[in-house]
C-alpha positions in Angstrom: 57.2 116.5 113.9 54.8 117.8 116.2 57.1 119.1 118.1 58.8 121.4 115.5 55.0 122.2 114.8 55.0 123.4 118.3 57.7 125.4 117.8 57.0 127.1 114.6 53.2 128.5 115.3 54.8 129.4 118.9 58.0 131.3 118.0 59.4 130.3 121.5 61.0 127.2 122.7 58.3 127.7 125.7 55.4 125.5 123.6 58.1 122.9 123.0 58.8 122.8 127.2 55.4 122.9 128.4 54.4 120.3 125.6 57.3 117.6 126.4 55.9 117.9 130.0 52.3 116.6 128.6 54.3 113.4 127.1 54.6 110.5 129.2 56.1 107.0 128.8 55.9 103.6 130.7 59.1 102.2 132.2 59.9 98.8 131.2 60.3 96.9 135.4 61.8 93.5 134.9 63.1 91.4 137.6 63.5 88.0 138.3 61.4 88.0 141.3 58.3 88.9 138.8 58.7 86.5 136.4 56.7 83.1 136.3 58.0 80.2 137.8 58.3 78.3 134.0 60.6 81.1 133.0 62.7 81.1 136.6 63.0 77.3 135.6 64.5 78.5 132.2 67.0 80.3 133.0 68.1 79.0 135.4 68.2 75.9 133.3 70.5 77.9 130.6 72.7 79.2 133.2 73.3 75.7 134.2 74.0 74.5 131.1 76.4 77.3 130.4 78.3 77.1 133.5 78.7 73.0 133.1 79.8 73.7 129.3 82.5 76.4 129.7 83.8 74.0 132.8 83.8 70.9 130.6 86.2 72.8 128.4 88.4 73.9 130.2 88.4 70.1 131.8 89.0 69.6 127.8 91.9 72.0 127.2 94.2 71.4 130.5 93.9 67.3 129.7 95.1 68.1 125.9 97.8 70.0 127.0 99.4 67.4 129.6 99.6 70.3 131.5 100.1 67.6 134.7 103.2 66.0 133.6 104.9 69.7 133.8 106.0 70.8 137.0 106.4 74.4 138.3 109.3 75.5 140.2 109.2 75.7 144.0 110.1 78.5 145.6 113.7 78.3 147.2 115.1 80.4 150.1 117.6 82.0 148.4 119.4 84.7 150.4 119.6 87.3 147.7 115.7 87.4 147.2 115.5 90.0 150.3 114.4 93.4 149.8 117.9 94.8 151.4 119.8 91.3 150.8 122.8 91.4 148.8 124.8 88.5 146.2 126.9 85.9 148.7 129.9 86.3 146.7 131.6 83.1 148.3 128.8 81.5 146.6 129.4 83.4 143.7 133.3 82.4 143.5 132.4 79.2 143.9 129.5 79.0 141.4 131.9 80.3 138.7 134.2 77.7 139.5 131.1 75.1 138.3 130.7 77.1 135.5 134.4 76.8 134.0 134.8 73.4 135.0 131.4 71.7 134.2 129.0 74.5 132.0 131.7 75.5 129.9 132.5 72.5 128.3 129.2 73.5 126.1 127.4 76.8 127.2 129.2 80.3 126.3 128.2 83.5 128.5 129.2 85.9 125.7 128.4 88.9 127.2 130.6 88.0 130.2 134.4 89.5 130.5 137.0 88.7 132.7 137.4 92.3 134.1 133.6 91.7 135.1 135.2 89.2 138.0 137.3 91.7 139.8 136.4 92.8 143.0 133.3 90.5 143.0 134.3 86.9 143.0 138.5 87.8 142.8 141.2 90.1 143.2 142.7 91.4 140.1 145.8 88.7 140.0 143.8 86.2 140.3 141.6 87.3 137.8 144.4 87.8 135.0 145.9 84.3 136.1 142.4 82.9 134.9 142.5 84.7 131.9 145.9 83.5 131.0 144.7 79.9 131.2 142.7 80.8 127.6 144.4 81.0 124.0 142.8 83.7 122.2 142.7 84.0 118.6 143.5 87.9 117.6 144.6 89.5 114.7 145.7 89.8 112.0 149.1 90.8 113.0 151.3 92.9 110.7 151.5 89.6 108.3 148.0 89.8 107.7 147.9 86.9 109.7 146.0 85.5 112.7 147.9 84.2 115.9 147.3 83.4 119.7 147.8 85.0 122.7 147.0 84.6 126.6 143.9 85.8 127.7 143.6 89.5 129.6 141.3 91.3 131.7 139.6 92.9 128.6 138.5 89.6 127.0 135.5 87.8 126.6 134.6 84.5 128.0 135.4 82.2 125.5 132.9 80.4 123.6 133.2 76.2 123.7 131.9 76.3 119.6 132.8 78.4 116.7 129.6 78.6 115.8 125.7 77.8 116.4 126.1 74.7 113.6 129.0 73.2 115.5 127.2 73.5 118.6 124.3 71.3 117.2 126.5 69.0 115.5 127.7 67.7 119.0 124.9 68.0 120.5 122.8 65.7 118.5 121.3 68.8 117.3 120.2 70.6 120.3 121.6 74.1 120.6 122.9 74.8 124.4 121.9 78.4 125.1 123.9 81.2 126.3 124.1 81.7 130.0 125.0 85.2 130.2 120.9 86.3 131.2 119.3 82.9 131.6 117.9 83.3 134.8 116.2 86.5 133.3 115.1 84.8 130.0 113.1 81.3 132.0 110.1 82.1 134.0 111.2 81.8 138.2 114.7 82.4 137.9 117.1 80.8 140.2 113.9 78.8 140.7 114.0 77.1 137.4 117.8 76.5 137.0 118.2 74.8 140.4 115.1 72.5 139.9 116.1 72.3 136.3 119.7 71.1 137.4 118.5 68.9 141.1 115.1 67.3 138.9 116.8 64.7 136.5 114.5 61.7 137.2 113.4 58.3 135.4 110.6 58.8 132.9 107.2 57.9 134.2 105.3 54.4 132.6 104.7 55.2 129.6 106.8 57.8 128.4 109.1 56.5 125.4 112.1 58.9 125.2 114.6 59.4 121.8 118.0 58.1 122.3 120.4 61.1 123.9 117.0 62.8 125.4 116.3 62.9 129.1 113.4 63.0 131.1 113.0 66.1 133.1 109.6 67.2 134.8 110.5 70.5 135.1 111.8 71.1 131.4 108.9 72.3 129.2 108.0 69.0 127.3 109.8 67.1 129.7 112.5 65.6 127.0 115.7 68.1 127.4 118.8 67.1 125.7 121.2 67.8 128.0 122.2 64.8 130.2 122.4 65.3 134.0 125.2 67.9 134.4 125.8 67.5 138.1 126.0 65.1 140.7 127.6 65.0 144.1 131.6 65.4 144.5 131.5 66.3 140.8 133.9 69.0 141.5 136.6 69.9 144.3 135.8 73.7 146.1 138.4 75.9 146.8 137.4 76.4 149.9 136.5 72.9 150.9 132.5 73.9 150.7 131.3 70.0 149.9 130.2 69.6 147.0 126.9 67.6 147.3 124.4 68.2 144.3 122.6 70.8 145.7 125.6 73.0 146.5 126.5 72.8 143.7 123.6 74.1 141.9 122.8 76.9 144.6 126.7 78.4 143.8 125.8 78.2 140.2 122.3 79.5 140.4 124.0 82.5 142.5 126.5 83.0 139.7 124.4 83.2 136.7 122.1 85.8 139.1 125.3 87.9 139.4 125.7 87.3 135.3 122.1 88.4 134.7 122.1 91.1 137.1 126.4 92.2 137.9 124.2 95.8 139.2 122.1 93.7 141.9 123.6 95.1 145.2 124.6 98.2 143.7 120.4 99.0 142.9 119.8 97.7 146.1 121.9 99.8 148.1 120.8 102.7 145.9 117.6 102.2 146.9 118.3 101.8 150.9 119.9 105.4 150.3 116.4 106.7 148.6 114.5 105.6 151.1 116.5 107.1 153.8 116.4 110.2 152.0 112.7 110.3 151.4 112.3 109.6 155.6 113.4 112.9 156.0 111.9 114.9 152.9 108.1 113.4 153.4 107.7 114.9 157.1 109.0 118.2 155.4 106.5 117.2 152.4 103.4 116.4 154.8 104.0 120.0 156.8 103.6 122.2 153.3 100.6 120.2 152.3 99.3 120.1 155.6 99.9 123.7 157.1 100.5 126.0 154.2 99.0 124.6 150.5 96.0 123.7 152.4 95.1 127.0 153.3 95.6 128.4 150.0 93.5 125.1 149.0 90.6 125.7 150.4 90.0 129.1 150.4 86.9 130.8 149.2 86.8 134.1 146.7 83.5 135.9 147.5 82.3 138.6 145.8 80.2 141.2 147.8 78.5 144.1 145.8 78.0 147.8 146.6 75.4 148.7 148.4 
């Protein structure tokens, strides 16, 4: 108010300038240095206190959550993970081979066709012979009927249950998932699946397990359903690879990569050719911001009157 008192016997906003100059206000200085030694005490004290508590519960939360009895994944070699590194498609042949003779039995990969193997894992022929092995059901014909045929290129991987129900109903009413992206869908990949597969262990003193469950550190909540699917010699390669337990779940781990991911080499070699490309545009790129927008940059627009 006495401000705008100012400013009305004035008429000018002068009054109001030269009067906010007369004001004057003490700064509040607090530091810890100038407090008493009672208060230093204090807070110190509090931040103790509040340090100790938020550390107690944390202490609290991890020991309610077992979190110790779940283990994480190491992290394997693999020799895909490379920036440049492409799919071993041996490894890949070999890990679809486990697949059809030991995951199939109760995991589909729906989103997987037989076409999808040719020129990756097998020739053409080889891959039609594989789909001929299958008994489709197709239909209806011109009886309004439906019938079986061979498999062909075009088909789906066929799926071990007719539906999701059947699948729990021999299961003992676990649902197996569908491989097609689950190396994408667990958290570490590869990582996950090979310890998942290699980590099949006796459960630790005491730990009471349901009949059918199995005790599995790596398996969030440690009781998985599915018995131990591998073990060595389980299968015969091709090739004559042994088949020890870990082979075995290194080709199948490369395989379901390869599911997940059938672009992998293609996006790496892609970007081998970008970066090549860009080693000859960013000298090219440096010159023009270097030599010629910089002078346009940092120019200076003066403007000199008359005289």
């Amino acid at each position: 108010m006495a401000a705008l008192r100012v400013v009305v016997m004035s008429g000018s906003g002068r009054s109001l300038l030269s009067a906010s100059r007369t004001l004057h206000c003490t700064r509040a200085s607090m530091s810890f240095t100038s407090l008493s030694r009672g208060k230093k005490m204090a807070l110190s004290t509090i931040g103790v206190l509040t340090a100790g508590g938020v550390s107690l519960a944390l202490a609290l939360h991890h020991s309610v959550k077992a979190s110790e009895l779940e283990l994480h994944p190491p992290n394997f070699p693999w020799s895909h993970s490379g920036m440049l590194s492409s799919l071993d498609h041996a490894s890949v042949r070999r890990g679809y081979q486990v697949y059809k003779q030991v995951c199939a039995a109760c995991h589909s990969m729906e989103y997987l066709a037989f076409r999808n193997l040719v020129g990756v894992s097998h020739t053409e022929a080889e891959v039609k012979a594989l789909a001929e092995e299958f008994e489709i059901v197709d239909g209806p014909d011109e009886k309004g009927e439906m019938f079986t045929r061979p498999g062909k290129l075009s088909d789906y991987f066929p799926k071990p249950y007719a539906n999701p129900e059947a699948a729990r109903a021999a299961n003992n009413g676990a649902l197996p998932p569908d491989l097609s992206y689950i190396v994408n869908a667990r958290h570490g990949g590869e990582d996950y699946v090979f310890s998942l597969l290699t980590g099949y262990c006796d459960a630790p003193a005491g730990v009471k397990l349901l009949d059918g469950v199995y005790y599995n550190p790596y398996f969030p909540g440690q009781a998985i359903g599915m018995a131990p699917p591998i073990y060595n010699e389980i299968i015969e390669f091709e090739d004559g690879t042994p088949a020890t337990m870990s082979q075995v779940a290194k080709d199948v781990c490369t395989f379901l990569r390869w599911a997940a991911e059938p672009e992998h080499d293609q996006r790496k070699r892609m970007g081998l050719k970008i970066l090549i490309g860009a080693s000859f545009f960013l000298p090219f790129a440096y010159y023009l911001k270097r030599h010629k927008w910089t002078v346009l940059k940092s120019r200076k627009i003066a403007y000199k009157p008359p005289k």
